[in-house]
N, C-alpha and C positions, 0 to 999 in steps of 0.2 A: 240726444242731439247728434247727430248725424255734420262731421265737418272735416277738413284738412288745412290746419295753417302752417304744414311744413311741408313742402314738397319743391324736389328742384325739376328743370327741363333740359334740353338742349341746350338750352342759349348757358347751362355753367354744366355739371356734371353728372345730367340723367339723359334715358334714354328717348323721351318722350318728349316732342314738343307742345309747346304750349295749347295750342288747341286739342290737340290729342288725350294732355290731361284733363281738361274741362269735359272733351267726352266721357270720359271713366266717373268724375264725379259727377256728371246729369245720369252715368249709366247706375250708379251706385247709389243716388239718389242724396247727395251731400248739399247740405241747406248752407256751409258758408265756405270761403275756400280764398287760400294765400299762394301764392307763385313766391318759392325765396329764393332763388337763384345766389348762387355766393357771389357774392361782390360787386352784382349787375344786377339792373331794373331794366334789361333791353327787351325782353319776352313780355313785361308786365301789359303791353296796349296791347298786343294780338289775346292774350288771356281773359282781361277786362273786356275786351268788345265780343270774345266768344262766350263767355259767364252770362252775361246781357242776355244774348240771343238764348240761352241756356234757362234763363230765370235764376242761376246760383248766384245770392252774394258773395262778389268779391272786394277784398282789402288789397291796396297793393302791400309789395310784401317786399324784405330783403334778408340775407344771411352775409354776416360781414364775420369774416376769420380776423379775430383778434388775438395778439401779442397777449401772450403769459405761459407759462411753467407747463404745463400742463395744456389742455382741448379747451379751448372756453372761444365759442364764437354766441354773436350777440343779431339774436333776430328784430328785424324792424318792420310797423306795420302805419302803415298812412299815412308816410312819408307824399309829400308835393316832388316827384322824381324827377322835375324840371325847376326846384331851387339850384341853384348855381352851383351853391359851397357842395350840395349833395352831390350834383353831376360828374362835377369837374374831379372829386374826389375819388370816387368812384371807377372813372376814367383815367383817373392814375395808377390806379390798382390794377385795372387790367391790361393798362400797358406792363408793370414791371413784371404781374403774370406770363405776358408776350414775350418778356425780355426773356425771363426764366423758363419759358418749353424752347428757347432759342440756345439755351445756356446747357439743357439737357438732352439735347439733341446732339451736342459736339460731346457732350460725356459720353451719349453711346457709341458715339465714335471712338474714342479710344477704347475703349472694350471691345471693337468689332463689330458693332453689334450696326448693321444696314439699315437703320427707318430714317423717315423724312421727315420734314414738319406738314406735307401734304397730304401724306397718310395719314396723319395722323389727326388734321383737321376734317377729312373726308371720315373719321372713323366717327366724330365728333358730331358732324351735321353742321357743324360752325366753325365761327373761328375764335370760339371760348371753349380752351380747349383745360382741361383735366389730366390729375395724372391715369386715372380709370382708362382714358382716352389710350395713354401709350398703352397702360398693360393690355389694354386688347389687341393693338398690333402686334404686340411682341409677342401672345397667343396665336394670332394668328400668321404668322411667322415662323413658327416654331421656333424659337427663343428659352419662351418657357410653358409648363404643360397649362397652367388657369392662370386665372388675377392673381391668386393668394400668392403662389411661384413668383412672379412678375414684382410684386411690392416686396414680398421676402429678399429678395434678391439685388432687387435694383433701387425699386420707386419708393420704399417705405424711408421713414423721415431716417436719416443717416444713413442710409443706404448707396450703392455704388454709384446709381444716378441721382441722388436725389439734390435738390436746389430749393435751399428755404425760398419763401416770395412774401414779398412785403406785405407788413399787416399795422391795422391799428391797435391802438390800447385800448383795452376795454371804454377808458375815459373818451378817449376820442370818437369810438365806436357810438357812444349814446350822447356825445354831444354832437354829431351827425344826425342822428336819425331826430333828434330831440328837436333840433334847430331846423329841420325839415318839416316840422309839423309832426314828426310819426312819434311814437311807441317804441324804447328798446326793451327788449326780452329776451331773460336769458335762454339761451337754446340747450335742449338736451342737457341738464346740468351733471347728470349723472357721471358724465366723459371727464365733466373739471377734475374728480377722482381726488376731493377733498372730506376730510375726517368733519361729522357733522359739524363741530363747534367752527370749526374753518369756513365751512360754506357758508353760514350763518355770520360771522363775521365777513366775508365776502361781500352778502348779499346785504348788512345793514351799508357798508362803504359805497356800494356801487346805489342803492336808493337814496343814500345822500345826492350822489350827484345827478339824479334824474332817472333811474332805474323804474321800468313801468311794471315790469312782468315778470316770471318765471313758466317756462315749459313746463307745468306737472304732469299731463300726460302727452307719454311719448311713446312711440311703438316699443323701445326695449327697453321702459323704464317697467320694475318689480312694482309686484302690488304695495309693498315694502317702501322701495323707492315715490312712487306717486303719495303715499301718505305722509311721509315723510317731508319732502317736498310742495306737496300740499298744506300743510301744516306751516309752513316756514312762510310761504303768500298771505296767509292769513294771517299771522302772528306780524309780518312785516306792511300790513295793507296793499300787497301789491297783487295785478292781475294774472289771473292762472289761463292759460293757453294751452291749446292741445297741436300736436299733430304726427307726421307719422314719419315722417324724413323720406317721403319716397323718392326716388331715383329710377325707376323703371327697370333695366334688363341689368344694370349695374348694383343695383341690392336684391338681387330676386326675390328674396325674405319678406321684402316690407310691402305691402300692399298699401294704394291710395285711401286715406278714409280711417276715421275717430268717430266712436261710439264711445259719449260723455253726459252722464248726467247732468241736466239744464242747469240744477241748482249751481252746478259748482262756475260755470261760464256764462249766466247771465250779464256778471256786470263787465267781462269781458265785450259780449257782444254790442252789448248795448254802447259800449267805449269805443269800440275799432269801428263797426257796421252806422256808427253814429248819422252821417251823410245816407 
């Protein structure tokens, strides 16, 4: 099976907009496909009506960074992106995002350092803007030599610019997407960077409270990891999901596109693609 239920665009912090990624999956030949944009479902209608024209099944999709110790954000899939508590919530977030590329903008100011927040939206293509987004002006300003310079330096979390931005708790995370109609699942879990018995304990607390899925396969998950992981959806009855986290010019590693055997995402599809 041939699919992509991870992948960002323009409208959060890839390079590709949404039509453009639905061409790479009609080009690639991908039978089902998610738009997750972090913390915004604004790209999901230009996506949806290009999919259509396309023949690929689409889910709408989200990526919500959640509050904890450690990476732990929590993917959502068919979610009503016009429920209220969803909207409004959502648009909270990307304001305080707003607030914080306005808060990191006067930190490069005191270091010297010349960029605008207009650069840095025109780097962007929007005005959902990333931190990928500064490290490329500051690349291309000569500031610093790549990205890797750029987050080393400045943009990585404790770093000289860096600005945490508001996030939910995993809890709130899947009482969102839950109370919207969708799906939450856990994303890349590989990142939470928990000792098995932890994640497993993790994962029975959070399917207490409405937990649908886990990501087993994901573009840098080990064959290791995906069995493992694997193992833990089954033993806990929840849905296994694929995808690949692309991002476009900003991960050039990862390419659009999951090749998963049917057995394992059957009852997946048949759950999200339901409509």
């Amino acid at each position: 099976m041939l699919l992509d239920l991870h992948c960002h665009s323009t409208f959060s912090d890839g390079t590709k907009n949404p039509a453009e990624i639905v061409k790479i999956a009609k080009e690639k030949n991908l039978e089902y496909l998610s738009l997750t944009d972090h913390d915004n479902t604004r790209g999901i209608k230009i996506a949806h009506e290009e999919a259509k024209k396309s023949g690929i099944n689409f889910v709408t999709g989200v990526e919500i960074s959640c509050e904890y110790p450690t990476m732990l954000d929590m993917l959502g899939y068919g979610m009503n992106i016009y429920d209220e508590k969803f909207h409004d919530t959502l648009e909270k977030l990307l304001k305080y995002r707003e607030d914080r590329n306005i808060l990191m903008i006067d930190k490069f100011k005191t270091l010297d350092i010349d960029i605008n927040i207009e650069e840095v939206q025109k780097e962007a293509g929007s005005k959902v803007i990333g931190r990928p987004h500064f490290a490329r002006v500051l690349v291309k300003k000569g500031y610093v030599n790549n990205k890797d310079e750029a987050f080393d330096k400045y943009l990585g979390d404790g770093k000289k610019a860096y600005m945490p931005k508001k996030r939910l708790t995993p809890e709130e995370a899947i009482d969102l997407i839950k109370n919207a109609g969708g799906y939450p699942v856990l994303a890349h879990p590989k990142y939470i960077n928990l000792k098995s018995k932890d994640f497993i304990k993790l994962v029975k607390k959070l399917k207490n409270i409405g937990l649908s899925g886990i990501e087993v396969f994901y573009s840098k998950h080990s064959k290791g990891e995906i069995e493992f992981f694997k193992q833990v959806a089954i033993e806990n009855d929840l849905l296994m999901t694929s995808g690949s986290d692309f991002h476009g010019e900003n991960k050039p590693d990862i390419s659009l596109g999951m090749s998963v055997e049917d057995k394992y995402l059957e009852k997946t599809i048949n759950t999200l693609f339901k409509s």
